[in-house]
C-alpha positions in Angstrom: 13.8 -14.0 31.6 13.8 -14.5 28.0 10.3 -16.3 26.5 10.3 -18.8 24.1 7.4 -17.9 22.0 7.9 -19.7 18.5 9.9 -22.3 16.6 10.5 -20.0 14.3 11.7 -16.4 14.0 11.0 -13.6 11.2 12.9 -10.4 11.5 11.5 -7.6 8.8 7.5 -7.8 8.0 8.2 -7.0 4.3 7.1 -8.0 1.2 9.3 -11.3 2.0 8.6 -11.7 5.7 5.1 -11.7 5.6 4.8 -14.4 2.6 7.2 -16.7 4.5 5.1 -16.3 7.4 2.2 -17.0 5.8 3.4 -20.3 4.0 4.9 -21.2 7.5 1.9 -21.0 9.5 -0.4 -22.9 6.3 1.9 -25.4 7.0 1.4 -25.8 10.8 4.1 -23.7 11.6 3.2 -20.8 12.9 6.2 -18.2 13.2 7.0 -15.0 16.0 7.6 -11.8 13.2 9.3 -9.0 14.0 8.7 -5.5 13.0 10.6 -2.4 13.5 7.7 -0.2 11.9 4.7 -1.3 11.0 3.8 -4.5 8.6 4.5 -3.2 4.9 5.9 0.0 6.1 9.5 -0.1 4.3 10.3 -1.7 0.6 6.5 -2.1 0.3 5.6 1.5 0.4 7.9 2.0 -3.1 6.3 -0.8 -4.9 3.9 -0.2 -7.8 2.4 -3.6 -7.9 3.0 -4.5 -11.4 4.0 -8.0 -12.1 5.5 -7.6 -15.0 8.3 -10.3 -15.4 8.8 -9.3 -19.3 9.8 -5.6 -18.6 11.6 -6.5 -15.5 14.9 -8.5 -16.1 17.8 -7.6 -18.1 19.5 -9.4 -21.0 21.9 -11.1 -18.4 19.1 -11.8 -15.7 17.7 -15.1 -17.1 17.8 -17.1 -14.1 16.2 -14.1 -12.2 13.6 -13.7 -15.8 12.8 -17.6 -14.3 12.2 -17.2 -10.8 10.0 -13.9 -11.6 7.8 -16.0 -14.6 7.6 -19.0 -11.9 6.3 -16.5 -9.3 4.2 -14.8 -11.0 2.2 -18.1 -12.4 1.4 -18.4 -8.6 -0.7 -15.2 -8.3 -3.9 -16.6 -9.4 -3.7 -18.8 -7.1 -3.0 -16.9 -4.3 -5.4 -14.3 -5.4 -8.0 -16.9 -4.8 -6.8 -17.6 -1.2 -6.0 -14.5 0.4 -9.1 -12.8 -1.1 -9.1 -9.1 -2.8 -5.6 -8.0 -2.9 -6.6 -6.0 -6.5 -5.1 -8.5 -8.2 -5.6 -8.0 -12.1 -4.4 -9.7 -15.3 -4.3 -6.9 -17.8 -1.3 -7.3 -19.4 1.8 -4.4 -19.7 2.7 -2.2 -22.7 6.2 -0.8 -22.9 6.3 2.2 -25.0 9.4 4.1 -27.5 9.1 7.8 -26.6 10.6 8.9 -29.8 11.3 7.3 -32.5 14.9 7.1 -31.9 13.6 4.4 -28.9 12.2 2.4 -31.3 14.8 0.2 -31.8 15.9 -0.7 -28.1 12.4 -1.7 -27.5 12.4 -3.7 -30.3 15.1 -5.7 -29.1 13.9 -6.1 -26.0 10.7 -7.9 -27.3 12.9 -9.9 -29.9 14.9 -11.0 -25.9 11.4 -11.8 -24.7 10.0 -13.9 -27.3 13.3 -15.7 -27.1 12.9 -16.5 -23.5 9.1 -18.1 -24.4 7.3 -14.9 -23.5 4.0 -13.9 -25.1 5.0 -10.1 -26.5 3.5 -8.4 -29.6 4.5 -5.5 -31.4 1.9 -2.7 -31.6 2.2 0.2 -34.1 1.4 4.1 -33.3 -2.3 3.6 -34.6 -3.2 0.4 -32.9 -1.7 1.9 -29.3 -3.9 4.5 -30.0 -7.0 2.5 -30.1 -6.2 0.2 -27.4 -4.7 3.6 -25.1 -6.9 6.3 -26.5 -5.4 8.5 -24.4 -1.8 8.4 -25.3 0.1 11.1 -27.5 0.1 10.6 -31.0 3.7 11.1 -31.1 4.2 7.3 -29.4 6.0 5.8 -32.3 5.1 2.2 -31.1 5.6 0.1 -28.3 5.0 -3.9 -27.3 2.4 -5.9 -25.4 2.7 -8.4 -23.0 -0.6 -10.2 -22.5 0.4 -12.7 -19.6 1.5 -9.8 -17.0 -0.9 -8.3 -14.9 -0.8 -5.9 -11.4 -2.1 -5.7 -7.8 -2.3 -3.5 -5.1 0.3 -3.8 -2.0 -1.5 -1.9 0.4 -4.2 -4.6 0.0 -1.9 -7.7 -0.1 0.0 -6.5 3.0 -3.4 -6.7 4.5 -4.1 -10.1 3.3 -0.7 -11.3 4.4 -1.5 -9.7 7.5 -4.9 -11.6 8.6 -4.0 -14.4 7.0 -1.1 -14.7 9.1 -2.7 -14.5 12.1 -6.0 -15.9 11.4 -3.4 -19.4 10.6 -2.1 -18.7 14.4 0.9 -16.6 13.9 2.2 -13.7 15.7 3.2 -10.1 14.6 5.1 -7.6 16.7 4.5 -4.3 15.5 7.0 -1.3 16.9 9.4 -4.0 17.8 12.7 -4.0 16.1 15.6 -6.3 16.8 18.5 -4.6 18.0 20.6 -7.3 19.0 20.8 -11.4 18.1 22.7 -13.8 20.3 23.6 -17.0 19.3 23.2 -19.6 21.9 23.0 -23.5 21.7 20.1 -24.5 20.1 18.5 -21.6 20.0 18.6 -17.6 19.2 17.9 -15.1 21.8 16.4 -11.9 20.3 16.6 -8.7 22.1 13.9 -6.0 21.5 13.1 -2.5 23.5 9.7 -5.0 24.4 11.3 -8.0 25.5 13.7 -10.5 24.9 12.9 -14.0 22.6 14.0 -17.2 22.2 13.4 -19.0 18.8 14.7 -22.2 17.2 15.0 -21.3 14.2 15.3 -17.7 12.7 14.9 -16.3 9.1 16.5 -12.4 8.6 14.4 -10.5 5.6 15.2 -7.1 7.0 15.9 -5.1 3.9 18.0 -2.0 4.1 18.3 -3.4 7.5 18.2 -1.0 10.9 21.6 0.0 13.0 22.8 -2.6 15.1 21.7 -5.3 13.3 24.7 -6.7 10.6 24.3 -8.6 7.7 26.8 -10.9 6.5 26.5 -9.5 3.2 26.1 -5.4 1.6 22.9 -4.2 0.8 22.3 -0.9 -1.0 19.4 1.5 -0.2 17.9 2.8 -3.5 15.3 5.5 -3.5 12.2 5.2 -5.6 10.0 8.5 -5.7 6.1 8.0 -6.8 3.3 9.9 -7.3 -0.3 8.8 -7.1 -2.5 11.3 -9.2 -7.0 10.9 -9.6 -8.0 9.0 -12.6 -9.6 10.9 -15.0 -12.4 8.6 -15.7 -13.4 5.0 -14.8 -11.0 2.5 -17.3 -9.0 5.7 -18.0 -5.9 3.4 -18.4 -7.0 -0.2 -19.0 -2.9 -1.8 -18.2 0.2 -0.5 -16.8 2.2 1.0 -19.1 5.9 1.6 -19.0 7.8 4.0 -21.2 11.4 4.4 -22.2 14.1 6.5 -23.6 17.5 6.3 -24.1 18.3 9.6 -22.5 15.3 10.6 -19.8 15.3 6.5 -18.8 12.6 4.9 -17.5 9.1 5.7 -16.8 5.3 3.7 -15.6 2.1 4.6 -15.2 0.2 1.7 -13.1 -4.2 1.4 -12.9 -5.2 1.3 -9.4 -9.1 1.4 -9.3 -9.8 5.0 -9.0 -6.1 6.2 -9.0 -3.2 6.4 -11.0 0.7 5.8 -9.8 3.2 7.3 -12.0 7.0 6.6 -11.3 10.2 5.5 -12.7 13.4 6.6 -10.9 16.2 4.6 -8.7 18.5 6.9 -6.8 21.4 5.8 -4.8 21.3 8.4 -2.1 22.3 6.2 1.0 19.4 6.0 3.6 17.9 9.3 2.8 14.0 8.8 1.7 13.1 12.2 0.6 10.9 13.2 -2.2 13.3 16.0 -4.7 12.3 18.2 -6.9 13.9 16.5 -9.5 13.1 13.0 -9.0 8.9 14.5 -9.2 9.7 16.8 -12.2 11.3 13.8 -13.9 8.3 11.2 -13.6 6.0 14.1 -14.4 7.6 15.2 -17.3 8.2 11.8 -18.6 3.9 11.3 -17.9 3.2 13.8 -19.2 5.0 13.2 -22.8 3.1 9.8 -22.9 -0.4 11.3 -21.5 -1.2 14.9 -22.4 -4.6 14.5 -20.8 -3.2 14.4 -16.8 -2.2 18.2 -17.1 -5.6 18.6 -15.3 -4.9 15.3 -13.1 -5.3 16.3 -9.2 -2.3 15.4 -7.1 -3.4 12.6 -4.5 -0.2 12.1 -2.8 3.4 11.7 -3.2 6.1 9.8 -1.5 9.4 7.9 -1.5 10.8 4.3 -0.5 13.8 2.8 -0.2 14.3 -1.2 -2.1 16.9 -3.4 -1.0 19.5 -4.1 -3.7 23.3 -5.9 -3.8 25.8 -5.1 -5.4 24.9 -7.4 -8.6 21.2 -6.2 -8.3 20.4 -9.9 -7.6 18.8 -11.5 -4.7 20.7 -13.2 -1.8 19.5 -16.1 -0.2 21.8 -17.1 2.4 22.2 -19.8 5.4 24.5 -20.0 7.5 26.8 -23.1 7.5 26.6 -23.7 11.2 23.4 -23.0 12.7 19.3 -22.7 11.5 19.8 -19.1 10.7 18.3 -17.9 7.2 18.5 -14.3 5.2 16.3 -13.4 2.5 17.4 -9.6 1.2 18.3 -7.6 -2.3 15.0 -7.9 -3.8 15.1 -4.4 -5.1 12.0 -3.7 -7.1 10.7 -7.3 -7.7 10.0 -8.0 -3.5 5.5 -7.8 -4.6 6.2 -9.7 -8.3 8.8 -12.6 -6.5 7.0 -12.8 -3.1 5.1 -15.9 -3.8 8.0 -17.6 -5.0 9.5 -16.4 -2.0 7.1 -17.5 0.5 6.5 -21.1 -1.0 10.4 -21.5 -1.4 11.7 -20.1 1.5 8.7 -22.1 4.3 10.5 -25.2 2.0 14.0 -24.1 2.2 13.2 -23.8 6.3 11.1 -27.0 6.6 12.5 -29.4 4.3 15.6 -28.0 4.2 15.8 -27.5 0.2 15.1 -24.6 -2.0 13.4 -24.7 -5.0 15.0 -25.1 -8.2 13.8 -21.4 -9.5 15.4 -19.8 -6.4 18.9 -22.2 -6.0 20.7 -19.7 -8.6 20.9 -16.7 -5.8 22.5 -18.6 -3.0 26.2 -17.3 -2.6 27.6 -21.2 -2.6 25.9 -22.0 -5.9 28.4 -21.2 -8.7 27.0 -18.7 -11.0 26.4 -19.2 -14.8 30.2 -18.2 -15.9 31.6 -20.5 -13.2 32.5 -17.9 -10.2 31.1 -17.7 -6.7 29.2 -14.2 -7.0 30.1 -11.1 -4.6 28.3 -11.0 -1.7 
């Protein structure tokens, strides 16, 4: 017989999931999650940790450029709650790798100051005293002194205990291969056991066979590499790098570690590490940061993020029953997922989203005046 365990249902323990959880169960709802892997095992595991909303959205992202700012004013304040998620305000610096860059990141500051952002300008002489390490060949590059970074193994961990220490549930191992819609409820089938919910909230991701979506979402690949800090404070920020041919490029502080990465492959669902995506951040590294030739290797690995075709979020419900879906956070899931969880607990609750996030429903009309592709 099917149990009735929880009000509310979460399908995906992500990024998403687990902050929804959380601000469900703060709020004296307590939900059920399921999880095919393990908590933090899928989007997650590709994540940096910057929270960099300057360097993030493009020129014609602004009401995503919102949401992120909006979130990311949150994270003190959820640093101070959960407890040591490596939560650090150090600002970003986005570098030109050649002088023929210098111009595009230029612009890009000239965008951010428009948008009310704190971003300076920083000649090749003044980088080099603030990033002694870099090459002297940097041209220039900007600052952002508002951003900041944490660390998602340790905030999955936070999410985790915080969920259950506030009386949730999460079902490790335990993915949902089928969802039947009954009356007033939703029966959840699972290789453990089958569930009955109230109300259920779909933040799956690239989301497993069986289980549909009403809308596409594309699987893109992120390679990283995490490499041993040279020294203690070796690299004081995240920095981010760019050229107009080799693309993108980060290097990210994480206590006694360094992640370097910087690519975004559409390769379907395949999550393997290449040759060429590891040659690429390497090369690109090393142009920035002569000094890591001697750099041990720590690990390496690859993720895949959730993205739609617009490379916009989705928040959907459906017109006809409690039924919620959260997806296509693509590389912002860590830097939005306060917004997320605070939003989506009130979307669910009070029944009305927050003004930040009301731009990536499908029924509200976007800026031009079309409905957007789902």
């Amino acid at each position: 017989m099917p149990v009735r365990v929880a009000e509310i249902g979460i399908i995906g323990a992500g990024a998403a999931g687990l902050s929804v959880a959380w601000q469900l169960a703060r709020r004296g709802k307590p939900p059920l999650v399921f999880e095919a892997h393990t908590p933090g095992s899928g989007a997650m595991t590709a994540s940096g940790g910057m929270l960099s909303p300057a360097y993030e959205a493009q020129y014609e992202e602004l009401p995503l450029l919102r949401a992120m700012i909006a979130s990311r004013q949150r994270y003190p304040e959820w640093a101070a709650q959960l407890g040591d998620i490596g939560y650090v305000e150090s600002g970003t610096y986005e570098l030109a790798l050649l002088p023929e860059d210098v111009p595009y990141v230029q612009r890009r500051m000239e965008f951010e100051l428009q948008q009310g952002l704190r971003v300076e300008w920083i000649e090749s002489s003044e980088l080099r005293r603030r990033l002694p390490h870099i090459s002297p060949r940097i041209p220039g590059g900007t600052y952002a002194p508002d951003e900041g970074h944490l660390i998602p193994e340790l905030l999955r961990d936070r999410l985790v205990e915080a969920i259950l220490r506030d009386g949730g549930s999460i079902l490790s191992h335990t993915p949902a291969q089928r969802i039947e819609f009954l009356p007033g409820t939703f029966r959840v089938y699972t290789p453990q056991g089958t569930y009955e919910v109230d109300q259920l909230l779909i933040c799956t991701g690239v989301p497993l066979a069986g289980l549909s979506l009403p809308f596409k979402v594309y699987p893109v690949r992120g390679q990283m590499i995490a490499i041993e800090s040279p020294a203690a404070d070796w690299l004081p920020a995240p920095v981010r790098y760019f050229n107009k041919l080799a693309g993108y490029g980060y290097a990210i502080p994480k206590r006694d570690y360094i992640i370097l990465g910087g690519t975004a492959e559409e390769k379907g669902r395949d999550p393997s590490l290449t040759v060429g995506g590891v040659l690429d951040i390497l090369r690109r590294a090393y142009h920035v940061f002569p000094d890591l030739y001697e750099s041990r290797i720590l690990r390496w690995w690859a993720g895949l993020r959730p993205a739609t075709a617009s490379r916009l979020p989705i928040l959907y419900k459906d017109p006809s029953r409690p039924l919620y879906y959260v997806n296509g956070l693509y590389r912002n899931g860590i830097l939005l997922a306060p917004l997320i969880g605070e939003g989506i607990a009130q979307w669910i609750l009070e029944g009305e989203l927050p003004a930040e996030l009301q731009p990536f429903c499908p029924e509200v009309l976007s800026e031009e005046g079309q409905k957007r592709d789902l």
